[in-house]
C-alpha positions in Angstrom: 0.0 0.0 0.0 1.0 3.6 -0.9 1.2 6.1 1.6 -2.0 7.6 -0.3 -3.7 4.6 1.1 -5.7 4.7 -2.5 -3.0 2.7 -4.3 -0.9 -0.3 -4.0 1.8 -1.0 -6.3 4.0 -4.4 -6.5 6.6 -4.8 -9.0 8.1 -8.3 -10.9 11.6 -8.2 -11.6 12.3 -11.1 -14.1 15.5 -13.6 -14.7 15.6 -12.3 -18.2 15.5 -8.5 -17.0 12.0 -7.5 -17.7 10.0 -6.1 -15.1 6.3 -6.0 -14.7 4.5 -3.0 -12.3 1.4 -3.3 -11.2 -0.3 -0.5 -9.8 -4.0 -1.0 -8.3 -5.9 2.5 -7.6 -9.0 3.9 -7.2 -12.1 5.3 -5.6 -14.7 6.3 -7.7 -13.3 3.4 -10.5 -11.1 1.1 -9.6 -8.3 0.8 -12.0 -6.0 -2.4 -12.6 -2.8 -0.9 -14.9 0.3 -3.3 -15.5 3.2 -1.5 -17.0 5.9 -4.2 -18.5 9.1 -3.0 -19.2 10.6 -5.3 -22.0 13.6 -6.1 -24.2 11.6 -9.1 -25.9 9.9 -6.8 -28.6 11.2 -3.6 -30.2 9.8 -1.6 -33.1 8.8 1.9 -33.5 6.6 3.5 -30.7 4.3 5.0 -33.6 3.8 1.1 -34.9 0.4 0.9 -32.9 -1.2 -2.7 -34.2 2.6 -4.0 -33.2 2.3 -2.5 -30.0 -1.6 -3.7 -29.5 -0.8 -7.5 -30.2 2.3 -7.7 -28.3 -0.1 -6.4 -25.6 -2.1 -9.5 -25.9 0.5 -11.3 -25.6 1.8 -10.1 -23.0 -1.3 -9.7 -20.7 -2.6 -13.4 -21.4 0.9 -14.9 -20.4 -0.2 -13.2 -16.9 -3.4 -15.5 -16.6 -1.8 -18.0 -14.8 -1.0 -16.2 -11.8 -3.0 -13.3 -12.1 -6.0 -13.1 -9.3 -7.6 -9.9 -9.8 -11.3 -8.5 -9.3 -11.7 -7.6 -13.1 -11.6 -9.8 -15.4 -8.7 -9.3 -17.4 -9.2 -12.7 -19.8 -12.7 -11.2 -21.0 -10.7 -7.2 -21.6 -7.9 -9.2 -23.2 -10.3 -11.5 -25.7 -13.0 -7.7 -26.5 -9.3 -6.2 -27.4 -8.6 -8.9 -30.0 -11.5 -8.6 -31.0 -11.5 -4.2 -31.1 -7.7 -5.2 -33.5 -9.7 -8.0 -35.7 -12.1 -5.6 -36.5 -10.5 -2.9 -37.4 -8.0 -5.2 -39.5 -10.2 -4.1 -42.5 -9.5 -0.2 -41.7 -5.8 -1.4 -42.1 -5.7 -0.6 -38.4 -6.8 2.8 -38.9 -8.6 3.1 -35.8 -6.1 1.7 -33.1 -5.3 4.4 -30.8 -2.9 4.5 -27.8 -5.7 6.0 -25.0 -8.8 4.8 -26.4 -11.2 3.1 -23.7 -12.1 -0.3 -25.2 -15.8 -1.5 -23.5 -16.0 -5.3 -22.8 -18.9 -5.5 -20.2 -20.8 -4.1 -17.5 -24.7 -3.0 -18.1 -24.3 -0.9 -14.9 -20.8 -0.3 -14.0 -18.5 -0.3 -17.1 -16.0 -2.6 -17.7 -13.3 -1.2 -20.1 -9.4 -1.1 -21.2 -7.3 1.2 -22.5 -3.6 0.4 -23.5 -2.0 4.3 -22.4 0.7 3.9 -24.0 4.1 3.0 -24.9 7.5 4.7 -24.3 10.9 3.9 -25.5 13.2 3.2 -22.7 16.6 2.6 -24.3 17.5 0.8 -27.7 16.3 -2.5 -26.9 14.0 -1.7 -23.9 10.1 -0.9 -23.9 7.3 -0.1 -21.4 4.1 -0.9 -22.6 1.3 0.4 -20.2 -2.5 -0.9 -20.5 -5.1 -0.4 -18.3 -8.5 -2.5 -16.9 -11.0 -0.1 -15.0 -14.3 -0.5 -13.8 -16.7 2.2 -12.6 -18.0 4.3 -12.2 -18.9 2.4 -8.9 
């Protein structure tokens, strides 16, 4: 726990040097963002449908050991989904900020991937986000 005592953040360091933050916040929503910081995928920050499936792929290799109160398989599954669809735009529509819906008749489920940053030559932080709310 923060010393906001409204977040909580726990961060992965991995063998291979990745690291994985996980930040958990929130009053009115509550918000779920996992920044990874990676040197398994590099390409051009701009390159959004690269940047949107390596999110995927990312995220759903965190199912495993992932216990969370949103559902981060069904977010994961509406995003493939969201880049499928707009495959016949040629992607056009992919944007870094964009709040992707995946549930909620009541309180809104959605995802957002916020962005990614270049952290050195090889290295990457791709941020995405699961929120629900407004609670």
């Amino acid at each position: 726990m923060n010393s906001d005592s409204l977040t909580a953040t726990e961060t992965i360091d991995f063998d291979n040097g990745d690291k994985l933050i996980i930040k958990n916040l929130g009053c009115e929503y509550y918000i779920l963002t996992f920044r990874f910081e990676t040197s398994r995928f590099q390409d051009d920050t701009n390159n959004i449908q690269y940047w949107y499936k390596k999110t995927v792929l990312l995220v759903s290799e965190l199912y495993k050991g992932l216990d969370a109160p949103i559902d981060i398989k069904k977010g994961v599954d509406k995003l493939i989904t969201h880049i499928d669809e707009d495959m016949l735009n040629n992607y056009a529509n992919l944007k870094f900020g964009q709040e992707i819906d995946y549930g909620g008749d009541e309180i809104r489920d959605f995802l957002t991937i916020d962005k990614v940053e270049k952290l050195t030559d090889k290295k990457f932080a791709i941020t995405i986000s699961f929120s629900t709310g407004a609670l």
